[in-house]
C-alpha positions as CSV (number, residue, x, y, z in Angstrom):
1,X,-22.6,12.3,94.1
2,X,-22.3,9.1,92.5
3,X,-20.2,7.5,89.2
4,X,-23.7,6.7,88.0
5,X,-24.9,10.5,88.4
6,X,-21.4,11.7,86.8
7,X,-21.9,9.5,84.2
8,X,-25.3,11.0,83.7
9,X,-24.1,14.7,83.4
10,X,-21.3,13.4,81.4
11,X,-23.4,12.1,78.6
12,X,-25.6,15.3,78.9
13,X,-22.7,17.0,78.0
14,X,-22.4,15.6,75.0
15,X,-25.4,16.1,73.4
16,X,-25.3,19.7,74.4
17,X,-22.1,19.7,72.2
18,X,-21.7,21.7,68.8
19,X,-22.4,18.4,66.4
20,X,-19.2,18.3,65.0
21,X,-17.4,17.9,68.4
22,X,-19.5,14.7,69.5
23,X,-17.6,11.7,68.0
24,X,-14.1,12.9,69.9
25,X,-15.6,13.9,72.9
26,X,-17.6,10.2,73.1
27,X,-14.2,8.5,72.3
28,X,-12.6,10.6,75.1
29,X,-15.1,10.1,77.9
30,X,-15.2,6.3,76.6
31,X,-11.2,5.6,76.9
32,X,-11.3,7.8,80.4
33,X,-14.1,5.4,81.9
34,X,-12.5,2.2,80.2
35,X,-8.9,3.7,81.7
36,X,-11.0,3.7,85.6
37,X,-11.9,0.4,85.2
38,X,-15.4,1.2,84.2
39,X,-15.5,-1.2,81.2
40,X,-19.5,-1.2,81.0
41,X,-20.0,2.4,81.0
42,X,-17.1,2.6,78.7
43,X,-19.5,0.5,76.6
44,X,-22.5,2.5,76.5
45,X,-21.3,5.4,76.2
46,X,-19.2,3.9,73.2
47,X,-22.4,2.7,71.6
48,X,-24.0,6.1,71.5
49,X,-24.1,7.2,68.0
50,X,-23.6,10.5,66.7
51,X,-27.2,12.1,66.0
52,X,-28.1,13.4,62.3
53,X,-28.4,17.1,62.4
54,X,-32.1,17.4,62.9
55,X,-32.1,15.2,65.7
56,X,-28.8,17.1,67.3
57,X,-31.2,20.5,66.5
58,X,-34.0,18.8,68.9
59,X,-31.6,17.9,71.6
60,X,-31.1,21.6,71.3
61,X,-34.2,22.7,71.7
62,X,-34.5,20.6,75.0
63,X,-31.4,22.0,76.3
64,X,-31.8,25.6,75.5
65,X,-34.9,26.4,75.2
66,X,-36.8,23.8,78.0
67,X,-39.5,26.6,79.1
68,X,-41.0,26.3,75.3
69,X,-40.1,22.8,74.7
70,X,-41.8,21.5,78.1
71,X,-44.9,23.7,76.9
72,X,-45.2,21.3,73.7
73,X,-45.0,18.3,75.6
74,X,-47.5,19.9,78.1
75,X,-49.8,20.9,75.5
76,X,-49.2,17.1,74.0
77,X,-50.2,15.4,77.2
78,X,-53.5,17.4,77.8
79,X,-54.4,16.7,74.0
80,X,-53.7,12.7,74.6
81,X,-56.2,12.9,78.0
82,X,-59.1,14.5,76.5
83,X,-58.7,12.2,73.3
84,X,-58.9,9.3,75.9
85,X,-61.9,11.4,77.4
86,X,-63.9,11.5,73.9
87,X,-62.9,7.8,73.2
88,X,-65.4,6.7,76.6
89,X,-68.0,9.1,75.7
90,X,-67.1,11.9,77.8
91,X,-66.8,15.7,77.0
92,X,-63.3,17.1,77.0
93,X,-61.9,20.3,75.0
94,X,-58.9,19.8,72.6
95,X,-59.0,23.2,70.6
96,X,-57.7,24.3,73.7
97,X,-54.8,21.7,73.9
98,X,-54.3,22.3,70.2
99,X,-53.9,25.7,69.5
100,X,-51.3,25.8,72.5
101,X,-49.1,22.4,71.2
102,X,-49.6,24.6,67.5
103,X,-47.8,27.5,69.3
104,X,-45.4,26.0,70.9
105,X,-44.4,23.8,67.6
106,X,-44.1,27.1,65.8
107,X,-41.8,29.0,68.3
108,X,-39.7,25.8,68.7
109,X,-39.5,25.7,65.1
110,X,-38.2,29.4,64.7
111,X,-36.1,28.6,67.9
112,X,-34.4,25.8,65.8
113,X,-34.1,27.9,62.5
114,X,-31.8,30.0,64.6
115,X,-29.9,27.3,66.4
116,X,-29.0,25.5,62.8
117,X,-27.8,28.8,61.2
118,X,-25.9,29.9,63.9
119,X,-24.1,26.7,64.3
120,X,-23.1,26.7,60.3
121,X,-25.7,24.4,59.7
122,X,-28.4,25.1,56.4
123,X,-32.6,25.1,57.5
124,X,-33.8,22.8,54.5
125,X,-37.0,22.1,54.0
126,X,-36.4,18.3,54.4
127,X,-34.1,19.6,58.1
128,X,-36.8,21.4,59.4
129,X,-39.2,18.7,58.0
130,X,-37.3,16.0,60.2
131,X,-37.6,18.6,63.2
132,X,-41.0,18.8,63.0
133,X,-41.7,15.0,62.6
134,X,-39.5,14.2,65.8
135,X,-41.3,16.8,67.9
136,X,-44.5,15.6,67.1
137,X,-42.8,11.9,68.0
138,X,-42.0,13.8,71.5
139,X,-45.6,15.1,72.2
140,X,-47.3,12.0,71.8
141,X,-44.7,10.1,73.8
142,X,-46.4,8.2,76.7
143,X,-43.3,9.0,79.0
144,X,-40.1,10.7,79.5
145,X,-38.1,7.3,79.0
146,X,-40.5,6.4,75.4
147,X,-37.6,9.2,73.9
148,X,-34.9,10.4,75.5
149,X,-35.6,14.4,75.2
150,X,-32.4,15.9,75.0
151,X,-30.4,12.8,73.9
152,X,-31.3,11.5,70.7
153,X,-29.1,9.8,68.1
154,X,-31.8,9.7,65.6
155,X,-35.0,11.5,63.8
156,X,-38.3,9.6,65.6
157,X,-42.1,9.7,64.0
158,X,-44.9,10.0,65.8
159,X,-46.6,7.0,66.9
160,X,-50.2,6.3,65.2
161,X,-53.6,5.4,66.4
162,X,-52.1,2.2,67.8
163,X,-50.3,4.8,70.7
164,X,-54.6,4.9,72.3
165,X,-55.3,1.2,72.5
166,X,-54.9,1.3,75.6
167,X,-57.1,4.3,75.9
168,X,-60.3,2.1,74.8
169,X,-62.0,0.0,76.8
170,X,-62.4,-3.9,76.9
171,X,-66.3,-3.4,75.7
172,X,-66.5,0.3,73.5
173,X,-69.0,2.1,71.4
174,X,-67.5,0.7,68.2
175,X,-69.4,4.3,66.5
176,X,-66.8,6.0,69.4
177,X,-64.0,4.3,68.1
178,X,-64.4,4.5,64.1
179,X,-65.2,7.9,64.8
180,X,-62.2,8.1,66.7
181,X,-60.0,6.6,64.1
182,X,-61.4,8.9,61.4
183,X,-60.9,11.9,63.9
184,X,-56.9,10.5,64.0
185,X,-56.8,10.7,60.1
186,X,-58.2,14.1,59.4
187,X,-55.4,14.8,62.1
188,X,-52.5,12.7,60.3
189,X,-53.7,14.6,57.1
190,X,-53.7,18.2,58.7
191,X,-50.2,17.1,59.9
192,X,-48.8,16.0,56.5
193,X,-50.5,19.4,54.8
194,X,-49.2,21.3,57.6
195,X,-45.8,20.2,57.1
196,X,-46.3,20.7,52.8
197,X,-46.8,24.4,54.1
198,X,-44.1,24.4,56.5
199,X,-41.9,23.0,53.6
200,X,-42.5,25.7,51.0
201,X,-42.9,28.7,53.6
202,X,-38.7,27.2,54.9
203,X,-37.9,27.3,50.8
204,X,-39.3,30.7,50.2
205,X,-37.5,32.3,53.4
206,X,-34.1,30.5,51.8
207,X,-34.9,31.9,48.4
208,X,-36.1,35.9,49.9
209,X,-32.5,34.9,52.2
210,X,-30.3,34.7,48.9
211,X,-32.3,37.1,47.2
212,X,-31.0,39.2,49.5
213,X,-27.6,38.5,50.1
214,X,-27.0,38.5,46.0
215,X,-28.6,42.1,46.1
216,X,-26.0,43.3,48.8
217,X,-23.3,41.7,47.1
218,X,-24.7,43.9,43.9
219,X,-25.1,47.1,46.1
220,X,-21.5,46.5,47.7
221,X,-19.9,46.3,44.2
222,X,-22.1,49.3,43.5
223,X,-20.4,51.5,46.0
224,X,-16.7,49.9,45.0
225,X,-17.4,51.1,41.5
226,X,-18.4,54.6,43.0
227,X,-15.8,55.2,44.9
228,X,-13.3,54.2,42.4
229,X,-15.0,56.5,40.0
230,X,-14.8,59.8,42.9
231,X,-11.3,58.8,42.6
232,X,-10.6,59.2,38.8
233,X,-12.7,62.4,39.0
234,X,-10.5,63.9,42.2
235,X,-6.9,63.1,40.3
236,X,-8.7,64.3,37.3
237,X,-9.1,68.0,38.6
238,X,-5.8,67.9,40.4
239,X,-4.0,67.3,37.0
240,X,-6.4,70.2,35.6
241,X,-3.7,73.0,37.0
242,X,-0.6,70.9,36.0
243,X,-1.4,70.7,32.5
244,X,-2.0,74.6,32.7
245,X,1.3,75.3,34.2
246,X,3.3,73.3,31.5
């Protein structure tokens, strides 16, 4: 194996870190390869920045959870060839693309719920917002080096109609094409309400969260109060035969 495939796992390794361990662990792999004489790489890896935490929950995803990711981007890339299909005129299904990127945003979602809470981190609306946004970003990517899956220092937004002019030929239907733009708005505006639902279904699981941890806390002091009361009643009835006897 090679410095330049060591270095590669090595940076892996540190956006597979808990967030709050990243900075020192950069610093440390930068002052090890400055200390070998591997000034450059000391330099990059020195320049990588520490990701925001919705970016960091992405990197995540793509680490942990590749089968589900790697289905989005699947699902993305069938949805970008038929598009390019319908913009020459030719048939080509994207419900079926679709519904399957749909399912595999929701899952990775859900999958990065878990990951924030878990690591300490809070799921708010504008978080998960961010997380959504980025993986969108990801499934419309033209390649694997567009956005570096798995290493991201920062949130990304999905690239707009612009990302198919290359898609549409030299001499188009120009019907094709505003119907194709038009076809990319109702899609940017399913997005945004989607993410207006996503938004308030995140807030409403927080609120039913608390809801439910300030009920426990009632039903907890509930059973203190009890139990002290069982007490009382106990000493109570043993001082019953005392008071006889005196």
């Amino acid at each position: 194996m090679t410095k330049t495939d060591n270095l590669e796992e090595d940076i892996d390794h540190l956006f597979k870190l808990p967030l709050a361990e990243f900075t020192s662990a950069r610093n440390t792999l930068a002052k090890r390869l400055k200390k070998a004489g591997r000034a450059d790489d000391a330099e990059r890896v020195k320049s990588l920045a520490k990701p925001p935490v919705s970016a960091w929950a992405v990197n995540q995803l793509y680490w942990r959870h590749r089968e589900t990711f790697d289905a989005l981007i699947s699902a993305g890339k069938q949805l970008r060839s038929a598009h390019a299909l319908q913009l020459r005129n030719k048939p080509a299904d994207t419900r079926g693309p679709s519904a399957a990127k749909r399912e595999a945003l929701a899952s990775l979602l859900h999958l990065a719920d878990l990951l924030l809470r878990e690591a300490g981190h809070s799921s708010t609306p504008e978080t998960m917002r961010r997380i959504t946004t980025t993986l969108e970003a990801l499934s419309t990517a033209e390649s694997k080096t567009d956005m570096p899956a798995g290493r991201l220092t920062q949130d990304v937004s999905p690239l707009g109609f612009e990302s198919f002019a290359g898609l549409v030929p030299e001499v188009g239907d120009v019907k094709s094409l505003r119907d194709a733009i038009a076809h990319d708005d109702a899609a940017a505006n399913a997005l945004r309400e989607a993410e207006e639902r996503l938004q308030k279904a995140v807030a409403a699981t927080e609120e039913a969260r608390q809801r439910v941890d300030s009920l426990t806390a009632e039903i907890e002091k509930a059973r203190r109060l009890l139990a002290d009361a069982e007490r009382r009643v106990k000493k109570a009835r043993e001082d019953v035969p005392k008071r006889g006897h005196s």
